[in-house]
ROKOLBA-142550 format. One record per atom (N, C-alpha, C): residue in three letters; y negated, z negated, x negated. Coordinates in steps of 0.2 Angstrom, whole numbers. Each point is the difference from the previous one (the first is absolute). Layout:
! residues N
res/north/up/east
ALA/Y/Z/X
...
END
This chain:
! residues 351
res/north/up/east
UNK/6/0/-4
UNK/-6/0/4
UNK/-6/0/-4
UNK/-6/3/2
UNK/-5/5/-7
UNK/-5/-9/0
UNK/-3/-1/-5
UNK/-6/-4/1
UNK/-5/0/4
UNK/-4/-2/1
UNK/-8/1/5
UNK/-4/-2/-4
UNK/-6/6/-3
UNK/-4/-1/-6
UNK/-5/-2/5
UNK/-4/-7/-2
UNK/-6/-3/3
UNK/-5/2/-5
UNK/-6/-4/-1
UNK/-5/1/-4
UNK/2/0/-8
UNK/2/-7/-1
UNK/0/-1/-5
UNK/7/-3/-3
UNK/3/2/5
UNK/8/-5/-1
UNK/5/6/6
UNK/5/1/-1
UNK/6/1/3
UNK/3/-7/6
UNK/2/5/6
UNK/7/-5/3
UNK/6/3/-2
UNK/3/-3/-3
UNK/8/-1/0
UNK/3/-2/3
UNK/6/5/4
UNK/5/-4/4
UNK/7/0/-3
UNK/4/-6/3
UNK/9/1/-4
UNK/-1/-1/-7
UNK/4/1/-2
UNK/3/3/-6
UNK/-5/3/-5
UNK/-5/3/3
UNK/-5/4/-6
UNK/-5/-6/-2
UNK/0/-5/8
UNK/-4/-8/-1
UNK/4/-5/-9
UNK/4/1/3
UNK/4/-5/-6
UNK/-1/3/-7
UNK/0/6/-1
UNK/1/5/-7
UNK/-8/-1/-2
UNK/-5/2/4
UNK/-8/-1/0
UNK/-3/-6/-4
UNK/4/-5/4
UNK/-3/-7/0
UNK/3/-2/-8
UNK/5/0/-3
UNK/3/1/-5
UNK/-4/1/-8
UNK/-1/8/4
UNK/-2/3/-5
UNK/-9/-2/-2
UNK/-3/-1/6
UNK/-7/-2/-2
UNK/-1/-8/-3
UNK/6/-3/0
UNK/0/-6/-2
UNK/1/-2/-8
UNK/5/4/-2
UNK/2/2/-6
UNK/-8/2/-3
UNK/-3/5/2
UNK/-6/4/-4
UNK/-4/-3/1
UNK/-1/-5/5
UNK/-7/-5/-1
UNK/0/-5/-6
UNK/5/-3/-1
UNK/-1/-6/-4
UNK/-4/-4/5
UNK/1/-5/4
UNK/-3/-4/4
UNK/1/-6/-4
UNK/-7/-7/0
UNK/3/-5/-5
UNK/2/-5/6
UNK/1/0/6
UNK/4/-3/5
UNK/-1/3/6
UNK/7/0/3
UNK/2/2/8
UNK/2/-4/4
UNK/-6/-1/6
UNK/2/-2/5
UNK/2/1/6
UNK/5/-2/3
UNK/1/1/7
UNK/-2/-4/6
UNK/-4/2/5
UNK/-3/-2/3
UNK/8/0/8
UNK/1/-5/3
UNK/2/1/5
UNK/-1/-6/5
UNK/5/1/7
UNK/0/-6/5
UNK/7/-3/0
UNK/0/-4/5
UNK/7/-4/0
UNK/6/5/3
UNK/-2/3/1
UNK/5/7/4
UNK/1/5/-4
UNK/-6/1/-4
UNK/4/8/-4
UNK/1/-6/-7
UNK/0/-4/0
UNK/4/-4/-7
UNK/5/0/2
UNK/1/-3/5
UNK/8/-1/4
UNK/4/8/-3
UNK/-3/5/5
UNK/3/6/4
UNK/-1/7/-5
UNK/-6/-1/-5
UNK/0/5/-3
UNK/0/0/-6
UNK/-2/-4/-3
UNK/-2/-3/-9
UNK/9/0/-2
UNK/2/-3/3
UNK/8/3/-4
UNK/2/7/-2
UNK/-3/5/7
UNK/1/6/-3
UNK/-3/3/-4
UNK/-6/-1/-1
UNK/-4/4/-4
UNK/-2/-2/-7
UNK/4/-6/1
UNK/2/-6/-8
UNK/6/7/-3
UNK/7/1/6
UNK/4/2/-6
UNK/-4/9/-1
UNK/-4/2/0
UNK/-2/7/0
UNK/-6/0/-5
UNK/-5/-6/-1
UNK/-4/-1/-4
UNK/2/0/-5
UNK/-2/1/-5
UNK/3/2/-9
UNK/-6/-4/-6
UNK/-7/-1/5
UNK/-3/-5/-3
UNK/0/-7/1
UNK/-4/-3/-5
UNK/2/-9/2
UNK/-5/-1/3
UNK/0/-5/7
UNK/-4/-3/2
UNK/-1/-7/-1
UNK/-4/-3/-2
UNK/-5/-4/-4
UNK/0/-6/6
UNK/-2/2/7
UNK/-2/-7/4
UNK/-1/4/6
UNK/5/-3/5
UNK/0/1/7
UNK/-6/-3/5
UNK/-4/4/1
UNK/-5/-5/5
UNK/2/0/6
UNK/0/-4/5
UNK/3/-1/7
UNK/-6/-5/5
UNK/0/4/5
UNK/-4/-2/7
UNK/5/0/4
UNK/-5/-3/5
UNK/1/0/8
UNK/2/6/2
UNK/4/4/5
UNK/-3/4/5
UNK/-2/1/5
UNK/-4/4/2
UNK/-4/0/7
UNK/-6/1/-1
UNK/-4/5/4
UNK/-7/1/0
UNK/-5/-5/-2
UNK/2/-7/5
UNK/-3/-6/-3
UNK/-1/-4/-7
UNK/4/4/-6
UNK/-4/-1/-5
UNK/-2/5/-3
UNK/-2/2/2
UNK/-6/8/-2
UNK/-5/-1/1
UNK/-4/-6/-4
UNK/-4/-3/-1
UNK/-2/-2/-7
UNK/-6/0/-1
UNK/-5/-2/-8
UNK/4/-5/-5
UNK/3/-5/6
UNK/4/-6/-4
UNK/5/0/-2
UNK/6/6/2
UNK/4/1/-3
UNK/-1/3/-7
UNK/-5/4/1
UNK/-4/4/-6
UNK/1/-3/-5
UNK/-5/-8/-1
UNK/-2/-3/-3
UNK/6/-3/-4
UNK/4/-2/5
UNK/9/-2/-5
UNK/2/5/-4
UNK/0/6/2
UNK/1/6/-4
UNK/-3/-1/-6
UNK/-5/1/2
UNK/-4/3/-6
UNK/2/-8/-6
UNK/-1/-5/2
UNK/3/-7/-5
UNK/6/3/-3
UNK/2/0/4
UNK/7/0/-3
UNK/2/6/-5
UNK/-5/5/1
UNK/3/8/-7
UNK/-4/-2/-3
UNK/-5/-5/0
UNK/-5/-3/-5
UNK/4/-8/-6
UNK/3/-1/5
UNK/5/-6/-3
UNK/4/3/-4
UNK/6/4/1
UNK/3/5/-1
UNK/-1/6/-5
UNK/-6/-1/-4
UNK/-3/1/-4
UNK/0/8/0
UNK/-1/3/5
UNK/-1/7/5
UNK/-8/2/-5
UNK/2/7/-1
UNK/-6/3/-6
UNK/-2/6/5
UNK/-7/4/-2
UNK/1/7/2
UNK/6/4/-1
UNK/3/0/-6
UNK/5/5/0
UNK/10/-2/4
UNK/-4/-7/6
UNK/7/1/4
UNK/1/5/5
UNK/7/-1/3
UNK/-1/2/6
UNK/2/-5/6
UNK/-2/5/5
UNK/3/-6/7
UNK/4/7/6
UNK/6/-4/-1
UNK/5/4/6
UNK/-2/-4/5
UNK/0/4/7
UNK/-3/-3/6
UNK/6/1/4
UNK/6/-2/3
UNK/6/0/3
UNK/1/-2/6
UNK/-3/3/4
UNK/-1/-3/7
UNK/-2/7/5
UNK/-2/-4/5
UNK/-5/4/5
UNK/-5/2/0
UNK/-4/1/7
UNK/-7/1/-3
UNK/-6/-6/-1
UNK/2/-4/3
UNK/-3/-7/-3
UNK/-1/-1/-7
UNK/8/0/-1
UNK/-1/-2/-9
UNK/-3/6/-4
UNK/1/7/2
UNK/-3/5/-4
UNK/-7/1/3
UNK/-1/-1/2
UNK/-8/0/2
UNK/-4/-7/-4
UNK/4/-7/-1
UNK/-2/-4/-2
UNK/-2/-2/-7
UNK/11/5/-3
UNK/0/2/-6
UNK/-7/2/-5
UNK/0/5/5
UNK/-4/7/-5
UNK/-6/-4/-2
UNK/-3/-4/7
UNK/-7/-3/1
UNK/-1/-5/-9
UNK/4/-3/2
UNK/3/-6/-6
UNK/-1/3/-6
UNK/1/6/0
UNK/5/2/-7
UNK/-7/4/-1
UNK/-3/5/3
UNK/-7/2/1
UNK/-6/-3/-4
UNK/2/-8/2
UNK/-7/-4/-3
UNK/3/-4/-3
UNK/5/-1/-4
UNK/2/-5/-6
UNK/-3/3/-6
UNK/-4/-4/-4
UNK/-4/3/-8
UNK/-1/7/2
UNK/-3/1/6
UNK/-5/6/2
UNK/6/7/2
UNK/7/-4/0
UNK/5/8/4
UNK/5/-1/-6
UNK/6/-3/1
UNK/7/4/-3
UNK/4/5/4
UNK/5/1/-4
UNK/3/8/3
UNK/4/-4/6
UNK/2/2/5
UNK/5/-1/6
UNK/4/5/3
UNK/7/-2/0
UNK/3/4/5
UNK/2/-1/6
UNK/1/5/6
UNK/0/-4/4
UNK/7/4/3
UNK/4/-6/2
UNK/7/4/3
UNK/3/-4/7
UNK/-4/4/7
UNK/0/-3/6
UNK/7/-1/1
UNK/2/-6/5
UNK/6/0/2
UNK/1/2/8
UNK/-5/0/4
UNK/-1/2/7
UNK/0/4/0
UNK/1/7/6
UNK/0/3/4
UNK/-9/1/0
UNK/-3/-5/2
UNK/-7/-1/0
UNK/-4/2/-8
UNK/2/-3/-4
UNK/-3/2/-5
UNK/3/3/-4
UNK/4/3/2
UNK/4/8/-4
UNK/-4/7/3
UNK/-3/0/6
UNK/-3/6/4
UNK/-6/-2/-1
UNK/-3/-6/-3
UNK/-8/0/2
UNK/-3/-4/-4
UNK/2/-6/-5
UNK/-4/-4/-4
UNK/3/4/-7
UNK/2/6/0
UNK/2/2/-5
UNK/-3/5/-3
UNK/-5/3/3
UNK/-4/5/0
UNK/-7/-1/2
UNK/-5/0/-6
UNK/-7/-2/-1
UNK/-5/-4/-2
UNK/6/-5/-2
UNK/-4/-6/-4
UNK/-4/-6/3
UNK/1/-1/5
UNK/-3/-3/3
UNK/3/-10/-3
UNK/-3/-2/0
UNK/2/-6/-3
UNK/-6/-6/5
UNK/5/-5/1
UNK/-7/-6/1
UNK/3/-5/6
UNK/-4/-5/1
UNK/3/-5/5
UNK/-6/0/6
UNK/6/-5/5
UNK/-4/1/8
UNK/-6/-6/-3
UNK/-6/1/4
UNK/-4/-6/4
UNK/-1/-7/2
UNK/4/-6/1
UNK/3/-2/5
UNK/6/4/5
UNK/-2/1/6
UNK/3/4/5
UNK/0/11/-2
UNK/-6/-1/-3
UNK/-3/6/0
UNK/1/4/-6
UNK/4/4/3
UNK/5/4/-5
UNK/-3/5/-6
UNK/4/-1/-6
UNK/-2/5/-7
UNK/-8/2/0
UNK/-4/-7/0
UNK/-5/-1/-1
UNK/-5/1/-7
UNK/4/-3/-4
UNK/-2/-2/-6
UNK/6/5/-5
UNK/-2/5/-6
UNK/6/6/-4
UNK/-6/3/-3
UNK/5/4/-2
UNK/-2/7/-6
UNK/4/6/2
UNK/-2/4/-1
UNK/5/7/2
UNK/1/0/-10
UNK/5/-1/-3
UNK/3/1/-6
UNK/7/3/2
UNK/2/3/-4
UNK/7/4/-2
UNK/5/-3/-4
UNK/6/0/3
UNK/5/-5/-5
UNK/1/5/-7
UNK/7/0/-4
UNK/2/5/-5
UNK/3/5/5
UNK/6/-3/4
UNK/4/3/2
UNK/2/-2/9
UNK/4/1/6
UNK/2/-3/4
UNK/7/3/0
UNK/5/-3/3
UNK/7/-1/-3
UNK/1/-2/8
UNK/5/6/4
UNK/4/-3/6
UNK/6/3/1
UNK/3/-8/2
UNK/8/0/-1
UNK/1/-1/6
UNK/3/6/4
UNK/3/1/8
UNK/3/-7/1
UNK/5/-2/-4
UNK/6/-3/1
UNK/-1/-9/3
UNK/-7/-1/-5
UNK/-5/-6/3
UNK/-2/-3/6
UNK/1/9/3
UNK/-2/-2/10
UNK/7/-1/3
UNK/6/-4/-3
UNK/8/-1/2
UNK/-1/-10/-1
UNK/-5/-1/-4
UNK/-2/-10/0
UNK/-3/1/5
UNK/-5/4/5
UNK/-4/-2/7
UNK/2/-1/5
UNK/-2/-4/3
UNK/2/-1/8
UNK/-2/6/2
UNK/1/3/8
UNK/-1/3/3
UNK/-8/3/0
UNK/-5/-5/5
UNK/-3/-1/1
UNK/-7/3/-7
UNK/2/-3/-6
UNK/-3/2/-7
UNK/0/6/0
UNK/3/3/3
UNK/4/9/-5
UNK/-3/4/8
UNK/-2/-4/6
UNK/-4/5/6
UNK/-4/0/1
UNK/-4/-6/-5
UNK/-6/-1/-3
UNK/-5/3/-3
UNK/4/4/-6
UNK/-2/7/-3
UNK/0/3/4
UNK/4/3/4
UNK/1/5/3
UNK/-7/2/6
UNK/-2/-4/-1
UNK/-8/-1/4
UNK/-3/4/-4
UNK/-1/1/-8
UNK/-5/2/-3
UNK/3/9/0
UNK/8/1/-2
UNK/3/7/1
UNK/-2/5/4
UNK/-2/-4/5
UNK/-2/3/8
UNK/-7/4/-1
UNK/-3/-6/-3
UNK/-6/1/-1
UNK/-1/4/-4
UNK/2/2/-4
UNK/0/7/-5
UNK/0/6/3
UNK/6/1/5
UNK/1/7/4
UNK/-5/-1/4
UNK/-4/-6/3
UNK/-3/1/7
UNK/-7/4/-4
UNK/-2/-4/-6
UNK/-6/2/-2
UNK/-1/6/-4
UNK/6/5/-3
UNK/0/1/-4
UNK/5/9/3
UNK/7/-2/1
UNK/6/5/-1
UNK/3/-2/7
UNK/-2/4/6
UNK/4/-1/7
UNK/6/3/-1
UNK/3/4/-3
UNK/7/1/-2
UNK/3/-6/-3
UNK/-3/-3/-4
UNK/4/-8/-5
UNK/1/-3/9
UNK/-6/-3/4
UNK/0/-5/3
UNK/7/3/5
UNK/1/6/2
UNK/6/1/4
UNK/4/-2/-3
UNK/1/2/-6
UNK/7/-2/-4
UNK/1/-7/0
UNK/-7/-4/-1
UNK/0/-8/1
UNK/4/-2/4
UNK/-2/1/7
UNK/1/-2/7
UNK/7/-1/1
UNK/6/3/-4
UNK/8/0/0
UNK/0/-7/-3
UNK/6/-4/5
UNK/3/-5/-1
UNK/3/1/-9
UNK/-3/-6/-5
UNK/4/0/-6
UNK/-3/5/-7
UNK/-7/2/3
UNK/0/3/-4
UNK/-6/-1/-5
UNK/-2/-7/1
UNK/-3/-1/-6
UNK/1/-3/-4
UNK/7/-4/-1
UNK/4/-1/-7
UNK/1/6/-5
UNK/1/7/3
UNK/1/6/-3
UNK/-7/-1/-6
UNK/5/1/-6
UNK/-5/-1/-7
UNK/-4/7/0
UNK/1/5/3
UNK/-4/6/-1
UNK/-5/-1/5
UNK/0/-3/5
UNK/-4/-2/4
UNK/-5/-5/-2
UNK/1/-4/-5
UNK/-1/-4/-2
UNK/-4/1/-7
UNK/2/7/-1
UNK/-5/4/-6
UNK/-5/4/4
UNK/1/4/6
UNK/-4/4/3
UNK/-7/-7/4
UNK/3/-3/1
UNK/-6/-6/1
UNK/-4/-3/-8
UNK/3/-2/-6
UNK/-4/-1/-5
UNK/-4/8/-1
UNK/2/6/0
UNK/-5/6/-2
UNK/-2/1/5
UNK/-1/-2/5
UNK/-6/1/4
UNK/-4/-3/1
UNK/0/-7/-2
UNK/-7/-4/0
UNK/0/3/-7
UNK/2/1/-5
UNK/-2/4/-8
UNK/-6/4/3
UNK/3/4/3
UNK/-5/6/0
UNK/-6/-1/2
UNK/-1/-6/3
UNK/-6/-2/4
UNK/-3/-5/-5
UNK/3/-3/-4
UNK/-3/-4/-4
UNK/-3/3/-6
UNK/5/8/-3
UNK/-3/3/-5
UNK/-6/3/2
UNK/-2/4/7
UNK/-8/2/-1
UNK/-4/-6/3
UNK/1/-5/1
UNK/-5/-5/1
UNK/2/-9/-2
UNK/1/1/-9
UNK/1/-8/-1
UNK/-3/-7/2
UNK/-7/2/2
UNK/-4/-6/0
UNK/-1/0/8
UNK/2/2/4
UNK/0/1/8
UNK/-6/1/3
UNK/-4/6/-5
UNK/-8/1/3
UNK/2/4/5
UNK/8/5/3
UNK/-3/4/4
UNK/8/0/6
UNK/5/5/-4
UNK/5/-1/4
UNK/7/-3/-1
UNK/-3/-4/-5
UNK/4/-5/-3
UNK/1/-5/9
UNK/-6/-2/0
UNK/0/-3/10
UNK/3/0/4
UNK/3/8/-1
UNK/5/1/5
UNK/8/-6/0
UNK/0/-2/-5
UNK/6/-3/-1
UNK/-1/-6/4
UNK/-6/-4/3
UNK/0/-6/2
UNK/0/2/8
UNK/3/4/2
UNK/0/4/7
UNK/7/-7/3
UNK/-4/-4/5
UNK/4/-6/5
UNK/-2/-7/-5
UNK/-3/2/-6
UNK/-3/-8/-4
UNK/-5/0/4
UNK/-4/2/3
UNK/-8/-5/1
UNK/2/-5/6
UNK/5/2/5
UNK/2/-4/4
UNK/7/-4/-3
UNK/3/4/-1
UNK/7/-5/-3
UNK/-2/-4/-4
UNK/-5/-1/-5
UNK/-3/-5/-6
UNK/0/-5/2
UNK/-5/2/7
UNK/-4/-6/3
UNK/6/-5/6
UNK/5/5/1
UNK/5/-5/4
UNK/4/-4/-4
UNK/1/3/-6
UNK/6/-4/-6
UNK/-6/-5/-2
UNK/-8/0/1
UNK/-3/-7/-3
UNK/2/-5/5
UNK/-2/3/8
UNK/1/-4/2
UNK/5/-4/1
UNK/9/6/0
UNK/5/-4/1
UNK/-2/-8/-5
UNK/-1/1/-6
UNK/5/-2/-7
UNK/-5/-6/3
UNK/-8/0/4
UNK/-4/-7/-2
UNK/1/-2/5
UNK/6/1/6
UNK/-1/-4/7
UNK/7/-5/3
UNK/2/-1/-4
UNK/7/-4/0
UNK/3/1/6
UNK/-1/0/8
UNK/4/3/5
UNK/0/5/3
UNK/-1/6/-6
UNK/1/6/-1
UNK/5/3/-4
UNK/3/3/1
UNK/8/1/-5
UNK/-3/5/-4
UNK/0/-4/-6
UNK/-3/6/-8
UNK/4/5/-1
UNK/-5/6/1
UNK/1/6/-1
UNK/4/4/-8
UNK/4/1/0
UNK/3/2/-8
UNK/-8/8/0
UNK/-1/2/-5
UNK/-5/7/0
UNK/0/6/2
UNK/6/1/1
UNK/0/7/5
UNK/2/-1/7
UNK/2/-6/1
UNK/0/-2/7
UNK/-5/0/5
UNK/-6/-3/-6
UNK/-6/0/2
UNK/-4/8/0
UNK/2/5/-4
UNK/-5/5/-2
UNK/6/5/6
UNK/4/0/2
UNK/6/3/8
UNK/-7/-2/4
UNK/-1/-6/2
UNK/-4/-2/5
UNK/-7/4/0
UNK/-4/0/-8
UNK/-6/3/-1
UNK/1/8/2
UNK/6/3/-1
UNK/0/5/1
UNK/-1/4/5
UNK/5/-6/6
UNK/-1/4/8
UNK/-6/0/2
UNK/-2/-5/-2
UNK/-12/-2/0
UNK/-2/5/1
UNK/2/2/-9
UNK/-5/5/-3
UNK/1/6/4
UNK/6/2/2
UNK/4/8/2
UNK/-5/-1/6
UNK/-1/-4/6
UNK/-4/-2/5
UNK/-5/3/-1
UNK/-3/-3/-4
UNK/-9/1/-1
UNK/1/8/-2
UNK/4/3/-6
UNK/3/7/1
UNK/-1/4/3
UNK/2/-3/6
UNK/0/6/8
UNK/-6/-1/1
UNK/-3/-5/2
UNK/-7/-2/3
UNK/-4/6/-5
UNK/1/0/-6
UNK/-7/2/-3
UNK/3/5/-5
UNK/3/3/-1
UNK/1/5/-4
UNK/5/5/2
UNK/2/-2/6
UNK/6/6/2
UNK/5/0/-1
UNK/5/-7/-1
UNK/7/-1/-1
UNK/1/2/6
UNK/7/5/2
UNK/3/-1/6
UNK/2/-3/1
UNK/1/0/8
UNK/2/-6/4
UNK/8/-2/-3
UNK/3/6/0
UNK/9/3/-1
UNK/0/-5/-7
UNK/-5/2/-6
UNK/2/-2/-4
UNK/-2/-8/-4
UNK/-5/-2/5
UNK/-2/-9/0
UNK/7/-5/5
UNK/4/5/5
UNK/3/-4/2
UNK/5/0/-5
UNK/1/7/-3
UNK/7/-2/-6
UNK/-1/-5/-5
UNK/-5/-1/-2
UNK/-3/-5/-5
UNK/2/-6/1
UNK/-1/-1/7
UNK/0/-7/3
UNK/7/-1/0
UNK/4/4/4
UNK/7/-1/0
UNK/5/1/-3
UNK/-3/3/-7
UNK/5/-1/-6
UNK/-3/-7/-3
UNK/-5/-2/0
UNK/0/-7/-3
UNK/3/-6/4
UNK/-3/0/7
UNK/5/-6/4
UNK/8/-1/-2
UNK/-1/7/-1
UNK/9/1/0
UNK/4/-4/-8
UNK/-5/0/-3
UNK/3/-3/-6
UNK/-4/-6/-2
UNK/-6/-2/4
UNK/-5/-8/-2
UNK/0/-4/5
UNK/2/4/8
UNK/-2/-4/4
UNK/-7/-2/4
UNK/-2/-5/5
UNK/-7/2/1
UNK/0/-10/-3
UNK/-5/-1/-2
UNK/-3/-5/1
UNK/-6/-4/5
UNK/1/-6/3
UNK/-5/0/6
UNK/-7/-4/-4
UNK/-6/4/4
UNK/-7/-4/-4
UNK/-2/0/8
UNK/-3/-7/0
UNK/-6/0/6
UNK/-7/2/-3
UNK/-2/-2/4
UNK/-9/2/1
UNK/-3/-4/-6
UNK/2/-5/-2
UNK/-5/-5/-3
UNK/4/3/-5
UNK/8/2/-3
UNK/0/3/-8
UNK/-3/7/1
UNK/0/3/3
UNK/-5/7/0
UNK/-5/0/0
UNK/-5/-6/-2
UNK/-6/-2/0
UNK/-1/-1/-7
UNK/6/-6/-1
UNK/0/-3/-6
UNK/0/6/-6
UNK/4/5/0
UNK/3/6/-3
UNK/-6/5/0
UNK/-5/0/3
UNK/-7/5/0
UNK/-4/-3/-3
UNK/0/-7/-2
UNK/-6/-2/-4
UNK/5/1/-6
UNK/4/-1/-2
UNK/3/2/-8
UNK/-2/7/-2
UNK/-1/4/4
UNK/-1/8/0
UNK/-6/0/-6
UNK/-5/-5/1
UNK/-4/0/-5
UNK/3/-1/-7
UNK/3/-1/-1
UNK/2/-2/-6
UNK/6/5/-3
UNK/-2/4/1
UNK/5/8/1
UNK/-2/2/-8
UNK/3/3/-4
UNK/-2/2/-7
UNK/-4/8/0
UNK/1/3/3
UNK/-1/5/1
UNK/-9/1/4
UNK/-1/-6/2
UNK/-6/-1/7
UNK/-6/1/-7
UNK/-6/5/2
UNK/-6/3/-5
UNK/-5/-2/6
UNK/-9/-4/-3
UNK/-4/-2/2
UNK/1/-3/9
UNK/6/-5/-1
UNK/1/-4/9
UNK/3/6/5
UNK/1/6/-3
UNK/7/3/4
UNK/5/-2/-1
UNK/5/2/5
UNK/9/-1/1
UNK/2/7/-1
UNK/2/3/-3
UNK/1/6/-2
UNK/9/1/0
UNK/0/5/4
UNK/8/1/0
UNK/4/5/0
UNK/5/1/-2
UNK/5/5/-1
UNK/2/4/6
UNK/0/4/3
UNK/3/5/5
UNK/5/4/-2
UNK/3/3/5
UNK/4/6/0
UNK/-1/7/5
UNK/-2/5/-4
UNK/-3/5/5
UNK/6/3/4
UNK/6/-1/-3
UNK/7/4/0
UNK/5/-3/-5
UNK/7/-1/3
UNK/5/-4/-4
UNK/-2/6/-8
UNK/1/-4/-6
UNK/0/1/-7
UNK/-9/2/0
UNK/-3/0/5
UNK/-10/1/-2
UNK/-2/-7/0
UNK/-2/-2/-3
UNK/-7/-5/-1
UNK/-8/1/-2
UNK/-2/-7/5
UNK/-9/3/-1
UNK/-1/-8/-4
UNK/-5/1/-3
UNK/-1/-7/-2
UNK/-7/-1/3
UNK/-3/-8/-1
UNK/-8/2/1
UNK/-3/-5/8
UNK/6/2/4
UNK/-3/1/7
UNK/-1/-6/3
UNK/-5/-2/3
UNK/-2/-6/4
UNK/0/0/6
UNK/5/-6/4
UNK/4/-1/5
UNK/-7/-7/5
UNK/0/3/4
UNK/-3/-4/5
UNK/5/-5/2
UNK/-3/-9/1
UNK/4/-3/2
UNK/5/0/7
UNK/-2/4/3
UNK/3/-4/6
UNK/6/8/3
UNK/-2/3/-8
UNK/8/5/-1
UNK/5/-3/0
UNK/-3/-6/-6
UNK/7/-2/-4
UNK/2/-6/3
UNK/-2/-2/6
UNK/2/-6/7
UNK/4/7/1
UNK/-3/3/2
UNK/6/6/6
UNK/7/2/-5
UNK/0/2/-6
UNK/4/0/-6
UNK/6/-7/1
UNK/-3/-6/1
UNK/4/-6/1
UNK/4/0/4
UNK/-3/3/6
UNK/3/2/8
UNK/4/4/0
UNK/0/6/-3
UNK/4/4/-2
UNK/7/-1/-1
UNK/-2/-4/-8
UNK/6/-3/-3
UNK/5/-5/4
UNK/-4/-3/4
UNK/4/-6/4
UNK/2/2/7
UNK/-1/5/3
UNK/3/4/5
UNK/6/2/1
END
């Protein structure tokens, strides 16, 4: 299976991952390597990628997992502990996890003695199609998500299909949020293919989702234009995952549970405002029910959920700015949504 040449680094899947990671290891001379992971991919995957590793590593760093420590403070241990550890510019840091830890990784590794080198080698479904492409690094706000980063570039990214056989269920349909969303915004021919029961473990499928956020991230790195498109069901999915994670009698959303939900939103306002058809807003909705289910919100969390909107990464001088769809694989970026769309958008959803 062929690499996915990004900016300034390669994805590596399989077999060409392990021979890669090897080989650039050897040629570095690193004067320590660390692996960064969580209590689950230490359990579930540091075994394997220990007997495949050919270099020594120096010191195992381990966190919590879960959203909830993708915050400054967890940083802060980091960063002690490859200072302790006696961590130089010329180490590296393996990031082995999700998109948490590789989004947290990179940040960490980013700002220690002003950037050591990082690899990153997602173990989800989620961060194999999406944290793997573009260099996004950084921690949530409080509640309020991937607030605080740098867009920095690891050496290399390294995905090991075999990884998504340690997930629950639930982990691996997770991703399959973001999969979708690559045909929807991008390739209507991928998203049919999507919509088959089983077909987003398929590794080619799982290549044709890494190059195609590729493509969109090689002409727009720093997200001035259509880089944007890719956050097509984040401006509202953001804001419900903030809300799930801050409201304790609200079942916490995993991230693409939450960005399934933003989608059928967004697909809504779509029709309203850009000319999704009706045929192809209801397929949206009912390919994602079909694999997420609906979640119920009253009045008072669709309340709560619109004041978040401000706090949207994408929002320029106290606009809400949003991603549309003029047509499955068209996207518009830019567009501003009158509120009492996106109350009929909720309606929509929960009808």
């Amino acid at each position: 299976m062929e690499s996915v040449k990004s900016q300034s680094y390669e994805v590596h899947i399989g077999a060409l991952a392990q021979a890669a990671l090897n080989q650039h290891v050897e040629k570095k001379n690193y004067s320590k390597i660390f692996v960064l992971v969580d209590e689950n991919t230490r359990k579930f995957c540091l075994p394997e990628f220990s007997k495949t590793f050919t270099g020594h590593i120096d010191e195992i760093l381990e966190i919590k997992s879960g959203e909830e420590q993708k915050h400054i403070h967890t940083c802060l241990s980091l960063w002690e502990q490859l200072s302790n550890f006696d961590g130089d510019r010329k180490s590296l840091l393996i990031n082995l996890g999700g998109g948490v830890l590789t989004d947290m990784g990179g940040f960490v590794a980013s700002t220690f003695k002003r950037g050591i080198d990082f690899i990153n080698i997602p173990t989800t479904l989620l961060s194999m199609v999406d944290a793997s492409v573009g260099g996004k690094t950084g921690v949530d706000l409080g509640s309020l998500k991937n607030q605080i980063g740098v867009i920095n570039q690891p050496q290399m990214v390294l995905v090991f299909p075999e990884f998504l056989k340690t997930l629950e269920n639930r982990q691996v349909i997770s991703g399959y949020a973001e999969m979708l969303k690559h045909g929807l915004i991008k390739d209507a021919e991928y998203w049919d293919v999507l919509k088959n029961e089983g077909a987003f473990t398929d590794p080619t499928n799982i290549q044709q989702s890494i190059a195609l956020k590729n493509e969109v991230v090689m002409i727009d790195p720093t997200e001035q234009g259509l880089r944007k498109i890719l956050n097509f069901g984040h401006t509202l999915g953001h804001a419900i995952e903030s809300y799930c994670l801050e409201n304790y009698d609200k079942k916490t959303l995993l991230h693409g549970e939450a960005i399934a939900i933003g989608m059928i939103l967004e697909a809504y306002l779509s029709h309203e405002l850009q000319g999704l058809s009706r045929l192809s807003l209801d397929e949206i909705k009912t390919t994602f029910l079909h694999y997420f289910g609906r979640v119920d919100f009253n009045e008072h969390d669709i309340d709560a959920i619109m004041k978040l909107l401000k706090y949207d990464k994408k929002n320029s001088h106290g606009d809400v700015n949003f991603v549309l769809l003029h047509s499955i694989g068209n996207a518009v970026t830019d567009i501003k949504v009158p509120e009492n769309l996106i109350l009929k958008a909720f309606a929509y959803y929960m009808d």
